[in-house]
C-alpha positions as CSV (number, residue, x, y, z in Angstrom):
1,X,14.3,73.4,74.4
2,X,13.3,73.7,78.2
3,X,16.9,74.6,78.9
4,X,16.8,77.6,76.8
5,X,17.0,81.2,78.7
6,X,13.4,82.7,78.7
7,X,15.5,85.6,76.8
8,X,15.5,83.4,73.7
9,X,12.4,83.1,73.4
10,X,11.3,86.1,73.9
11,X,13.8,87.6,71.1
12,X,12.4,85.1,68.9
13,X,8.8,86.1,69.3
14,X,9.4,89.8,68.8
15,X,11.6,88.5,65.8
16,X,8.3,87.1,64.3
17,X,6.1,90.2,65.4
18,X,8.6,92.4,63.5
19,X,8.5,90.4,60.7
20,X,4.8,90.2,60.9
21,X,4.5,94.2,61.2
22,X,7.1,94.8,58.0
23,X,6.2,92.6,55.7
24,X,2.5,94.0,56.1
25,X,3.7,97.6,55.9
26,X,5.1,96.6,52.3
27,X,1.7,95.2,51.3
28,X,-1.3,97.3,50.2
29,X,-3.8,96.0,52.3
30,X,-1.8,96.0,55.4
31,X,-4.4,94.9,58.5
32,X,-5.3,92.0,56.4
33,X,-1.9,90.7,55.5
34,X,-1.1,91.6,59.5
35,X,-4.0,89.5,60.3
36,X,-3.6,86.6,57.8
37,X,-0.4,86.8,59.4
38,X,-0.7,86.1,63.0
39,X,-3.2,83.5,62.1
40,X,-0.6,81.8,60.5
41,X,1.7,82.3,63.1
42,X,-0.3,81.1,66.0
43,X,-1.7,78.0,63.6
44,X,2.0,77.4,63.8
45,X,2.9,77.9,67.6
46,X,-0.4,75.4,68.2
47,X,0.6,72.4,66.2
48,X,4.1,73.0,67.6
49,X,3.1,73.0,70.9
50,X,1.1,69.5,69.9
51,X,4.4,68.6,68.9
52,X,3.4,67.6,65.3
53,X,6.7,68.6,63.9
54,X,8.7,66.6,65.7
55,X,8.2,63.1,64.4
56,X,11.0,63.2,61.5
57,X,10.4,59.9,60.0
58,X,7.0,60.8,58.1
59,X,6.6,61.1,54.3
60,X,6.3,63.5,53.3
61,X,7.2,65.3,56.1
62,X,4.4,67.4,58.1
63,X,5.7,70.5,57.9
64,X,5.2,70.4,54.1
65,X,1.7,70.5,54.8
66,X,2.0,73.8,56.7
67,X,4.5,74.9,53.8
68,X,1.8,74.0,50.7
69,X,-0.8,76.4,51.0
70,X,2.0,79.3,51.6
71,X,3.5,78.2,48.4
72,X,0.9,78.0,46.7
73,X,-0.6,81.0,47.5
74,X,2.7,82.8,46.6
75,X,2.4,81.3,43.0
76,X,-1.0,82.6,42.4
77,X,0.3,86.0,43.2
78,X,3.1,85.7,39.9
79,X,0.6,83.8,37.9
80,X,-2.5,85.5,38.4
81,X,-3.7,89.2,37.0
82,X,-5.0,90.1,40.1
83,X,-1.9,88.8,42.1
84,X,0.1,90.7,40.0
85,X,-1.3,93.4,40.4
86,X,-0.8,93.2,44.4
87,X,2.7,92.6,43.7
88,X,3.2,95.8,41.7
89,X,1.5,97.9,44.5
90,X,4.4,96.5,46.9
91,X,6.6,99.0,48.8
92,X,10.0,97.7,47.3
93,X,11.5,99.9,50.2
94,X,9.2,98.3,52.6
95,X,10.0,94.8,51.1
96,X,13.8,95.3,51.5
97,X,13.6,96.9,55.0
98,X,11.9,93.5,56.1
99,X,15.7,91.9,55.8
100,X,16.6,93.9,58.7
101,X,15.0,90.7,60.5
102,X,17.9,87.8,59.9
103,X,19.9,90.2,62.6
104,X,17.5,88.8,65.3
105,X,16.8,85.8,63.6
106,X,21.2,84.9,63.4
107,X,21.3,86.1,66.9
108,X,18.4,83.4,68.1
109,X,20.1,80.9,66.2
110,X,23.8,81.7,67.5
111,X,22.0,81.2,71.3
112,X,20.1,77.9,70.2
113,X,23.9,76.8,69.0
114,X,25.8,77.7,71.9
115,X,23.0,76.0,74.0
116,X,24.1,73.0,72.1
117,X,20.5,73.0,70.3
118,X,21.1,73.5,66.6
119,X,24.4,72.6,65.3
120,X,27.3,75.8,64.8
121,X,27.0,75.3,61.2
122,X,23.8,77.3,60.5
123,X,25.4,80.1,62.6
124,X,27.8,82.9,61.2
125,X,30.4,80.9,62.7
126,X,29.5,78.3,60.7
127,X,28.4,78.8,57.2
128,X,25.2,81.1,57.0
129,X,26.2,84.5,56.3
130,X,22.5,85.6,56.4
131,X,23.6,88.2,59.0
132,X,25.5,90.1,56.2
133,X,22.2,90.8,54.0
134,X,20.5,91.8,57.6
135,X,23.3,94.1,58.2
136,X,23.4,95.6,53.9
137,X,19.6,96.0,54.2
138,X,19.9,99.3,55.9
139,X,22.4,101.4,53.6
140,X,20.1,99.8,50.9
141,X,17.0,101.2,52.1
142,X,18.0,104.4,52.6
143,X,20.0,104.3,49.1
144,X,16.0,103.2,47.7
């Protein structure tokens, strides 16, 4: 990743502030969710940068353990009373404007392909036409 233009980076990290900042906008107790948030997010960046993720060949794989707790936290909220109730107090607008992110997000990974990082395949040009749901997020929005 060192070859990378310092442009790709950066689009990625305002990629995950944006999603940060909607996601917690659709949420009713935004500055904690923003904060839970970037917690998460920088937990992330760290064991990254310790390059934890890399080794491939463990079982389960690490990244699972990063991946549990989010799961699990997502189940209480559909299995729970009091999750539920969070839920229903979501801004379903909100929720769906939150799509507009996989615009960025294709465009970080069409540079990571063409800088021979990630294969073409999870690009548009390949076979991930997440860029279309970024793109329908708008007109739906304003038709909510």
């Amino acid at each position: 990743m060192e070859n990378l233009p310092v442009n790709v980076s950066i689009l990625f990290i305002v990629t995950v502030l944006l999603t940060i900042i909607l996601f917690s906008k659709a949420t009713p107790s935004r500055f904690f969710t923003m904060v839970l948030l970037l917690l998460w997010a920088v937990l992330f960046v760290v064991l990254g940068q310790m390059e934890l993720f890399t080794d491939t060949t463990s079982m389960p794989p690490r990244i699972i353990f990063m991946m549990g707790p989010a799961i699990l936290i997502l189940l209480l909220f559909f299995v729970t009373k009091k999750g539920k109730s969070i839920v229903d107090k979501m801004d379903l607008r909100a929720l769906t404007l939150v799509h507009v992110v996989r615009l960025p997000v294709e465009i970080c990974l069409y540079a990571l392909a063409v800088h021979k990082t990630i294969p073409d395949l999870l690009t548009f040009e390949g076979r991930n036409f997440d860029i279309v749901m970024g793109i329908s997020a708008l007109p739906v929005v304003w038709w909510i």
